[in-house]
TORLO-717690 format. One record per residue: residue number from 1; residue in three letters; z, y, x of N, C-alpha, C in turn. Coordinates in nm, 2 decimals, padded with zeros to 4 digits. Layout:
# TORLO-717690
MILUM   seq   type      n_Z      n_Y      n_X     ca_Z     ca_Y     ca_X      c_Z      c_Y      c_X
MILUM   NUM    ala        Z        Y        X        Z        Y        X        Z        Y        X
...
***
This chain:
# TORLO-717690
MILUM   seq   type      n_Z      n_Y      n_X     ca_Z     ca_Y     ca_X      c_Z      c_Y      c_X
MILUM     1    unk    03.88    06.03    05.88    03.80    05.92    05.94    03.66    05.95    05.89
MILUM     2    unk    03.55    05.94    05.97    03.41    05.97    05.97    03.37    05.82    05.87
MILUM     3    unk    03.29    05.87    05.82    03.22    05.73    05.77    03.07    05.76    05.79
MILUM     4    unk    03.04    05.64    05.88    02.91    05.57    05.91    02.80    05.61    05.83
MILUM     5    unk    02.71    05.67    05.88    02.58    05.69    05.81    02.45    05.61    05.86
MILUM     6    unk    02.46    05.51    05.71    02.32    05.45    05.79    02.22    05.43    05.75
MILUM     7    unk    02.13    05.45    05.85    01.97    05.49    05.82    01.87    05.36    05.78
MILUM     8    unk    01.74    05.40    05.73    01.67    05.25    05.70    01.64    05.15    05.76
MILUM     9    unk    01.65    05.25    05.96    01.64    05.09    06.03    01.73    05.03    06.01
MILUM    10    unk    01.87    05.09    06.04    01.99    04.99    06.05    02.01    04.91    05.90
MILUM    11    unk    01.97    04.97    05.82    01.94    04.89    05.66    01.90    04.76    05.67
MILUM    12    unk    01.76    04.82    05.75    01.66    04.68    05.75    01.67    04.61    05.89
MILUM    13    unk    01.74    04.61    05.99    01.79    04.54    06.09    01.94    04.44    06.01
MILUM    14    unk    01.99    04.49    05.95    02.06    04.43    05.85    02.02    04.30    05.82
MILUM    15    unk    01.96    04.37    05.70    01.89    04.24    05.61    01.79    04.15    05.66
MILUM    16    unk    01.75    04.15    05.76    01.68    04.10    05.88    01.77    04.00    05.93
MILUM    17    unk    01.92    04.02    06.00    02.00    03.92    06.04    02.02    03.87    05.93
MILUM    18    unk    02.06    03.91    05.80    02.19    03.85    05.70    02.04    03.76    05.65
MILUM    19    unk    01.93    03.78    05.68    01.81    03.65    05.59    01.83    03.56    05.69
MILUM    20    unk    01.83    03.58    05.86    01.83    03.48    05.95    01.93    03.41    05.91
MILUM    21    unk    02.08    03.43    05.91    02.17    03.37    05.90    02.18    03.35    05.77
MILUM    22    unk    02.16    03.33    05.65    02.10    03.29    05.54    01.99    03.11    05.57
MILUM    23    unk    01.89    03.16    05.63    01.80    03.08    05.67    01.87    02.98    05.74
MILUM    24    unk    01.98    03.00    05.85    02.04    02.94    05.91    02.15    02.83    05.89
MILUM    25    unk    02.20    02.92    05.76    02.30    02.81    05.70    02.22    02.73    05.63
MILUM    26    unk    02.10    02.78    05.55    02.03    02.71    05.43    02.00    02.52    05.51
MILUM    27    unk    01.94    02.53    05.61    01.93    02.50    05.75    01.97    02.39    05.78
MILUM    28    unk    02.12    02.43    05.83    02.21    02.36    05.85    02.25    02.25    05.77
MILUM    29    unk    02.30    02.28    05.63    02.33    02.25    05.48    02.23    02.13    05.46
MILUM    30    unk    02.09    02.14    05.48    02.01    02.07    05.45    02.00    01.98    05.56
MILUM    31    unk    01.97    01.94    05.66    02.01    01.87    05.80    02.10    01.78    05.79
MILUM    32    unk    02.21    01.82    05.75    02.35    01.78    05.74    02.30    01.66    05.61
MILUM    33    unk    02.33    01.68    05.50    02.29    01.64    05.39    02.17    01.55    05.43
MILUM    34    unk    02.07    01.58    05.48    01.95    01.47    05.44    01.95    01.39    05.61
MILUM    35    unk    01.99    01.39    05.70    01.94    01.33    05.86    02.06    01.31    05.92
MILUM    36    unk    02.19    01.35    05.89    02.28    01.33    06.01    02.33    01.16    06.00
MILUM    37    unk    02.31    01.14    06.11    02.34    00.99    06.12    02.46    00.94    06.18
MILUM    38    unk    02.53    00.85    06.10    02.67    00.79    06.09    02.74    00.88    06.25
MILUM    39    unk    02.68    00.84    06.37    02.72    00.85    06.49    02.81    01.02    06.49
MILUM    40    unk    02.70    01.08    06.44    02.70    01.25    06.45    02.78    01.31    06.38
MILUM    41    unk    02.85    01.23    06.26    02.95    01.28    06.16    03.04    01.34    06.21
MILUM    42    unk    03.12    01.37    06.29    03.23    01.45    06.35    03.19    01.55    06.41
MILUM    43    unk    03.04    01.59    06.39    03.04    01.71    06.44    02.96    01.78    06.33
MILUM    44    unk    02.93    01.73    06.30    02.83    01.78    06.09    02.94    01.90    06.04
MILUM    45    unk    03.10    01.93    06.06    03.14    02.01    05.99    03.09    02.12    06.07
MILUM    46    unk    03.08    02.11    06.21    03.10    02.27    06.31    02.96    02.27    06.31
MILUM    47    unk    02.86    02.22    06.33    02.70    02.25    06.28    02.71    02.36    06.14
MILUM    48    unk    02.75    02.33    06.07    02.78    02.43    05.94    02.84    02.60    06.01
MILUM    49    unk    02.86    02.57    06.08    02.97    02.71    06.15    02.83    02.75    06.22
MILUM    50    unk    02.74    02.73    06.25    02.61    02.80    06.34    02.59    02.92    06.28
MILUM    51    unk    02.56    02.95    06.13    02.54    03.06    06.10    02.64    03.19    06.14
MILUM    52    unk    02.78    03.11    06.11    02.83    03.20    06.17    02.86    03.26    06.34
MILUM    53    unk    02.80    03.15    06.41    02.79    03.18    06.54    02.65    03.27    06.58
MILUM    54    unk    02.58    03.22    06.50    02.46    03.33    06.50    02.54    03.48    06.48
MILUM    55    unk    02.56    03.49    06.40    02.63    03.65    06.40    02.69    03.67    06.48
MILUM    56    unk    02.77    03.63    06.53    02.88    03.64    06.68    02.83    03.70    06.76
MILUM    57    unk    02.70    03.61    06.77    02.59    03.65    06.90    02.53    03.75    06.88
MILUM    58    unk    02.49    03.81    06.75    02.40    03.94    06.70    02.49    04.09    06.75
MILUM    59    unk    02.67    04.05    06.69    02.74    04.15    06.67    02.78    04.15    06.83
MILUM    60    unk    02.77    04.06    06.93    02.84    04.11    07.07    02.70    04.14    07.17
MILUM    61    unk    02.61    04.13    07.13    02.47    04.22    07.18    02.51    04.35    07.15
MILUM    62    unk    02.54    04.38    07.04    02.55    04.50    07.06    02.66    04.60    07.06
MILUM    63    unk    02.73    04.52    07.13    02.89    04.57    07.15    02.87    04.62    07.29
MILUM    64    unk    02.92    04.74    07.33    02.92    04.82    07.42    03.00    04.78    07.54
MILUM    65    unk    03.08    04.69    07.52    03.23    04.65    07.59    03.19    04.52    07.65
MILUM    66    unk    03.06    04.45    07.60    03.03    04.35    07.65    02.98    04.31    07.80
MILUM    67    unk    03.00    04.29    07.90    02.95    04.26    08.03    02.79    04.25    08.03
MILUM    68    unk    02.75    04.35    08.14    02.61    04.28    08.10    02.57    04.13    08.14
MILUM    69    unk    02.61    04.07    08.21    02.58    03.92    08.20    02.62    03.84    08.12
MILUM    70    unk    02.73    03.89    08.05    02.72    03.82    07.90    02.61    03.86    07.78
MILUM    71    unk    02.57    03.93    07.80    02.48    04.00    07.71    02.34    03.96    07.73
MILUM    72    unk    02.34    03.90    07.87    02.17    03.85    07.88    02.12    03.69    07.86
MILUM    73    unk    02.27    03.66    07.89    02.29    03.54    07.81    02.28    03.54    07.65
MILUM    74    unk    02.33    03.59    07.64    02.35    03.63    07.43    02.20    03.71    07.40
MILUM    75    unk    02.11    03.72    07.47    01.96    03.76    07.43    01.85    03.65    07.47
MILUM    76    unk    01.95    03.54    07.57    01.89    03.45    07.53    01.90    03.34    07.46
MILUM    77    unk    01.99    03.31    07.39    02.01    03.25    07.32    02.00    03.28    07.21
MILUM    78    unk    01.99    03.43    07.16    01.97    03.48    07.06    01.74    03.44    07.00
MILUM    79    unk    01.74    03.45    07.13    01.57    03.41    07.13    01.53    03.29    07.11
MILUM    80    unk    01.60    03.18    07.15    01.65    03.03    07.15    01.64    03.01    06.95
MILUM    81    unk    01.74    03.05    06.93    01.77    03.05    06.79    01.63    03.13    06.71
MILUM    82    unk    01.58    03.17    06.75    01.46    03.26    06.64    01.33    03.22    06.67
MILUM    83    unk    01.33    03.20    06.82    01.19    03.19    06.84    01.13    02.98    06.78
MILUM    84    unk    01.04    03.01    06.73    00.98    02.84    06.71    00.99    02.71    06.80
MILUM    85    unk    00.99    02.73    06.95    01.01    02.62    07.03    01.15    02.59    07.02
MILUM    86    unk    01.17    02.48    07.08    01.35    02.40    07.10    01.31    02.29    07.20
MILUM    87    unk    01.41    02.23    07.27    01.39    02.14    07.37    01.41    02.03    07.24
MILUM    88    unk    01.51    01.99    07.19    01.41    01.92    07.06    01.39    02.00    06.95
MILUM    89    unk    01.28    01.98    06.90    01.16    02.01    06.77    01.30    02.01    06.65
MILUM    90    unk    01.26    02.14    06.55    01.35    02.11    06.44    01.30    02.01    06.34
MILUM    91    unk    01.15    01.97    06.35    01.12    01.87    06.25    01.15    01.72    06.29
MILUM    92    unk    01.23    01.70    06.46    01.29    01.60    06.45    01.38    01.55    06.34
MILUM    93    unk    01.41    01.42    06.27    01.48    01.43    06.17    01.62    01.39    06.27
MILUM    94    unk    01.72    01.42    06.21    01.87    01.40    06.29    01.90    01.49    06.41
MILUM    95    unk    01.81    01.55    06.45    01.83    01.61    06.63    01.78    01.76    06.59
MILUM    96    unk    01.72    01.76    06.53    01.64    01.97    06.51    01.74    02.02    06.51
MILUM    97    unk    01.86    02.05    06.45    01.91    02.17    06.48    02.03    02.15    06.57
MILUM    98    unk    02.03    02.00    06.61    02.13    01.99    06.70    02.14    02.03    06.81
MILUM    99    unk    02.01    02.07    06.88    02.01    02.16    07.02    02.06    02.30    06.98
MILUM   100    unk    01.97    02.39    06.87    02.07    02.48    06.87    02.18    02.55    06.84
MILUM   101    unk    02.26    02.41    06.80    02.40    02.43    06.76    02.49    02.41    06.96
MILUM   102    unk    02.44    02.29    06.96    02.46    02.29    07.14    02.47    02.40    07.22
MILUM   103    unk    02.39    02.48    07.23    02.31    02.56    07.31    02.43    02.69    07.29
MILUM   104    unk    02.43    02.70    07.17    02.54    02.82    07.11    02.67    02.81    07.12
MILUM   105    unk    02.71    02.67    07.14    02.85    02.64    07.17    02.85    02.66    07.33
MILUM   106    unk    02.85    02.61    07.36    02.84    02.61    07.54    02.76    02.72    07.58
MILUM   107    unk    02.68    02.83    07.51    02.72    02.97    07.58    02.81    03.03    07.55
MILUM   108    unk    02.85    03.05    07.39    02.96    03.09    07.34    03.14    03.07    07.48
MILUM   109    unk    03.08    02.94    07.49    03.22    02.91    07.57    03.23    02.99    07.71
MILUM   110    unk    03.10    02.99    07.75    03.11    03.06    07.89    03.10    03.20    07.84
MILUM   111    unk    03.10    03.27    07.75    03.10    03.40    07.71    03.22    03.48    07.72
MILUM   112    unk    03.31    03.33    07.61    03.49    03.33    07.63    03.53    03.38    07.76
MILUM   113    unk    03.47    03.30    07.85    03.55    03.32    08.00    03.50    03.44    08.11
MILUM   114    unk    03.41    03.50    08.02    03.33    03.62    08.08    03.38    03.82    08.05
MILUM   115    unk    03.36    03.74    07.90    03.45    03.85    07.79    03.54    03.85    07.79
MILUM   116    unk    03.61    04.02    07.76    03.79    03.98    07.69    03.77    03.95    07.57
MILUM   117    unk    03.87    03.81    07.54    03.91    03.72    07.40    03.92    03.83    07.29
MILUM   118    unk    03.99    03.93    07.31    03.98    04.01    07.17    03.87    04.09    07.13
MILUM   119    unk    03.77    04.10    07.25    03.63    04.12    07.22    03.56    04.04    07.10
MILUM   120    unk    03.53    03.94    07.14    03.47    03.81    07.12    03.55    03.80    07.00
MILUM   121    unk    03.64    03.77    06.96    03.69    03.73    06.82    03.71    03.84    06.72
MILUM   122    unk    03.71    03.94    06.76    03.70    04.11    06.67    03.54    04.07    06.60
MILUM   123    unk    03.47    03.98    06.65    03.31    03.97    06.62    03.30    03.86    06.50
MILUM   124    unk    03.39    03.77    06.56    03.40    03.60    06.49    03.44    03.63    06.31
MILUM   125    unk    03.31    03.63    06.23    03.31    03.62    06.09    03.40    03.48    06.01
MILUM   126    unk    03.34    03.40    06.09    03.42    03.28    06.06    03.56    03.24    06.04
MILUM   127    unk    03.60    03.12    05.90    03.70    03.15    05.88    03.84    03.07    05.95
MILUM   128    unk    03.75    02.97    06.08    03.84    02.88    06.16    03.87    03.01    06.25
MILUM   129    unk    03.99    02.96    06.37    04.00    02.98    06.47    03.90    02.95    06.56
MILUM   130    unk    03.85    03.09    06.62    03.70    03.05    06.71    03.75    02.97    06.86
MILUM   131    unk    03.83    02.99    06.89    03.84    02.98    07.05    03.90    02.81    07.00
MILUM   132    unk    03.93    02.76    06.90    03.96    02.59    06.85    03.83    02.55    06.76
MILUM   133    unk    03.77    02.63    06.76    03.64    02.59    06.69    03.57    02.55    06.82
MILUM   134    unk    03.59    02.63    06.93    03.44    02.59    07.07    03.50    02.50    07.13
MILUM   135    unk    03.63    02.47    07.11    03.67    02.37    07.20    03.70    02.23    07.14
MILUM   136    unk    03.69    02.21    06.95    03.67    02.11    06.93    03.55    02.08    06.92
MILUM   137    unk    03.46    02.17    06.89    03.34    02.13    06.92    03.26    02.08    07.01
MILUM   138    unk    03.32    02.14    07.14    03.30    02.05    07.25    03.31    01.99    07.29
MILUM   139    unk    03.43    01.90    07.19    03.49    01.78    07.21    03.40    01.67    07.14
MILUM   140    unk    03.38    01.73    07.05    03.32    01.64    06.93    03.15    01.62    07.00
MILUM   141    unk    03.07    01.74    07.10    02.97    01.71    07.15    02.93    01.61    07.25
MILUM   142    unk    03.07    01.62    07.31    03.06    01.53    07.43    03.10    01.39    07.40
MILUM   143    unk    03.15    01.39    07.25    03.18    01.20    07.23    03.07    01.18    07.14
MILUM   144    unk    03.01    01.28    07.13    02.84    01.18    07.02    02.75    01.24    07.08
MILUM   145    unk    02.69    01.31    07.18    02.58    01.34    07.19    02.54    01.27    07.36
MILUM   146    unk    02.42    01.23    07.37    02.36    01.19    07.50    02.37    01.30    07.59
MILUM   147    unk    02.44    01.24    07.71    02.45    01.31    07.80    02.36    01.37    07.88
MILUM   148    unk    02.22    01.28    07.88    02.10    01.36    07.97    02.05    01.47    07.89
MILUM   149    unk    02.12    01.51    07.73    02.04    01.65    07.67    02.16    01.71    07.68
MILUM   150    unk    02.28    01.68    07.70    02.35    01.81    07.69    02.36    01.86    07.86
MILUM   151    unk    02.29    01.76    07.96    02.24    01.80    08.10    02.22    01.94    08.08
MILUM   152    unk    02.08    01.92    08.01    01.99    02.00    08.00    01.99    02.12    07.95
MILUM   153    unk    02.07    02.11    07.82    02.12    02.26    07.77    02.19    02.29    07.87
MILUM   154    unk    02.30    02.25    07.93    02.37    02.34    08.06    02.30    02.39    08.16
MILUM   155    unk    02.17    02.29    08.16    02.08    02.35    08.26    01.99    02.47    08.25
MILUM   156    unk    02.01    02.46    08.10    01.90    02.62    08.03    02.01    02.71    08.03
MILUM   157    unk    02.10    02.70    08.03    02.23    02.82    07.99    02.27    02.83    08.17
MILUM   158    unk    02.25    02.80    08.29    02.31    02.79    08.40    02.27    02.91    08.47
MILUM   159    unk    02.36    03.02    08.51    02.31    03.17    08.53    02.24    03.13    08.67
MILUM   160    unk    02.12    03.20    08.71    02.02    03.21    08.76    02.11    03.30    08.90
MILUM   161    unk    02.11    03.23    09.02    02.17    03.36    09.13    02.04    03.41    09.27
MILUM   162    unk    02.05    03.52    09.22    01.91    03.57    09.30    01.98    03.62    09.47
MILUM   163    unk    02.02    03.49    09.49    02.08    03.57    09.62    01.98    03.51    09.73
***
């Protein structure tokens, strides 16, 4: 068996994610703890799971097997998560990182249905069951969150047909 040789980018493309998702949990953790409001508690555990969905999304970008239309979705949401804007502001208190926990679930789910399942979970670091993690999550989005913003995230995640 060959073993992997790897070079300073892949070093420092590393440590690059593992600070993001670091940053992400730190994040989350804090959110949770200081702003989540009574309403939102049922979904405060799977907000914790973002970090690990961030990687999900890092590790099937660059999986070879992945569809490209899943993949252009997973770059953008990967941009979603890093870049500074959000449809809401992370310095909203209660709501900042709730879009990008949203946004990651419900691409994640259409990723499911895009990708083969043993793709997608060969990726999943996390220590629930992913495919009962997106779907109680889903569950838990749709009985506490306002319906005209999770419109909208479907509306930012809704593939584009250039016909």
């Amino acid at each position: 068996m060959e073993e992997e040789v790897k070079t300073d980018d892949m070093v420092n493309d590393e440590k690059r994610v593992r600070g993001t998702y670091d940053e992400l949990r730190s994040k989350a953790q804090g959110w949770l703890d200081a702003n989540l409001p009574d309403k939102y508690r049922p979904i405060g555990e799977y907000i914790l799971l973002l970090p690990d969905m961030f990687m999900l999304v890092v590790r099937l970008l660059k999986d070879g097997r992945v569809p490209t239309r899943s993949k252009a979705m997973l770059a953008i949401v990967l941009a979603y998560l890093v870049l500074p804007f959000d449809i809401v502001p992370d310095f909203i208190p209660g709501f900042g990182i709730l879009d990008d926990f949203i946004i990651v679930v419900y691409a994640l789910n259409r990723i499911l249905g895009e990708t083969p399942q043993e793709i997608v979970t060969e990726h999943w670091s996390g220590q629930a069951d992913l495919l009962k993690v997106i779907r109680d999550s889903l569950t838990a989005i749709d009985e506490a969150v306002n319906k005209n913003l999770i419109q909208k995230i479907k509306d930012f995640l809704k593939p584009k047909d250039n016909a």
